[in-house]
C-alpha positions in Angstrom: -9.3 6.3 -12.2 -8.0 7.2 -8.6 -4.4 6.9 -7.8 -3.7 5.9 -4.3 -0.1 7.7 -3.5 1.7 6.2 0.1 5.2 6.9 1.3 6.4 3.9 3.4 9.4 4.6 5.6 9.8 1.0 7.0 12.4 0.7 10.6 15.8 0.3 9.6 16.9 -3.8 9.5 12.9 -4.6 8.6 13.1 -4.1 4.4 13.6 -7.7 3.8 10.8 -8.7 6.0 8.8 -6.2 4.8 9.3 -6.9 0.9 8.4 -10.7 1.7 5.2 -9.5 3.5 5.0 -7.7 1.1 4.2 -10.3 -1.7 2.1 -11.9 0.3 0.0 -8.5 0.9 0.1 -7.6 -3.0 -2.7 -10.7 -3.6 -4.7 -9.2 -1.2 -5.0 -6.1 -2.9 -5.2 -7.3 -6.3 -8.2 -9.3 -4.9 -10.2 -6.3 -3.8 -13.3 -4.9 -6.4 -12.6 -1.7 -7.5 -8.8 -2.3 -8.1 -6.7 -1.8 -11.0 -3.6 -2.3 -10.9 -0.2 -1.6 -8.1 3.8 -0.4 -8.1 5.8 -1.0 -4.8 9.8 0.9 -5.5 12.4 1.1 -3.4 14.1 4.9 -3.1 17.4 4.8 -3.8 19.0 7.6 -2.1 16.8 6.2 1.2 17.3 2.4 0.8 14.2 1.7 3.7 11.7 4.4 2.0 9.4 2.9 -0.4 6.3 4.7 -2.6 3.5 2.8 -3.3 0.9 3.4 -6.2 -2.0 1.9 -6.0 -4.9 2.8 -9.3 -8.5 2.2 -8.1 -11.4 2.7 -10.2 -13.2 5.3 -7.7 -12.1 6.8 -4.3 -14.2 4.7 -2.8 -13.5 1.2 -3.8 -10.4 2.1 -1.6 -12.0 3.8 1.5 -15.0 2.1 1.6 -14.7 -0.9 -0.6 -11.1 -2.2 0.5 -10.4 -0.3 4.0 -13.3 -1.7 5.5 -13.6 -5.0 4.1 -12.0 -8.4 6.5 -9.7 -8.6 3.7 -8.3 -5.3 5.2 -7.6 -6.4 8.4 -5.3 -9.3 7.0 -3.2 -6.4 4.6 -3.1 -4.3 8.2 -1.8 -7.0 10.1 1.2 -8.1 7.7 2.1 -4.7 6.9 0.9 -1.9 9.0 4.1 -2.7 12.3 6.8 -2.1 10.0 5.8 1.5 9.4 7.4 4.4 11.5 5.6 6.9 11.3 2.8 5.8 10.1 2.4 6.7 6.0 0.5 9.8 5.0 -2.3 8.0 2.3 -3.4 10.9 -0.4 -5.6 10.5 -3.6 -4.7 11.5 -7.1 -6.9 12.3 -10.2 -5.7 12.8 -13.6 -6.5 16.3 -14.9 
């Protein structure tokens, strides 16, 4: 199992709009091969970060698998110009 580790810092005034694209993103996701499971939470202390986890069964049912499938391009354009900057992506493994 992979774990798929993004900070989102969304622009200030975009969180609701980005929470309801949000759940419309999450099916996308869930849909791809190779996916497990996903958290989206909300930091409190910085009410328009969020952390997203996403578990993948290998590395590459994410980079390969879901990054360059169509079904990417529809995730990229309901999420990706609410981001400033642009989220840092890393890769987790359990030890």
């Amino acid at each position: 199992m992979i774990l798929e580790v993004a900070i989102l810092n969304v622009k200030p005034g975009l969180t609701s709009e980005f929470e309801a694209a949000f759940a419309t993103a999450a099916a996308i996701i869930a849909s791809s091969p190779g996916y497990l499971s996903h958290e989206l939470q909300r930091c409190l202390e910085t009410t328009n970060r969020y952390i997203l986890l996403v578990r993948w069964q290998t590395l590459e049912d994410h980079t390969i698998g879901f990054r360059q499938s169509p079904q990417y391009q529809e995730w990229h354009s309901l999420l990706h110009h609410f981001y400033q900057p642009f989220p840092v992506v890393e890769h987790y493994t359990v030890l």
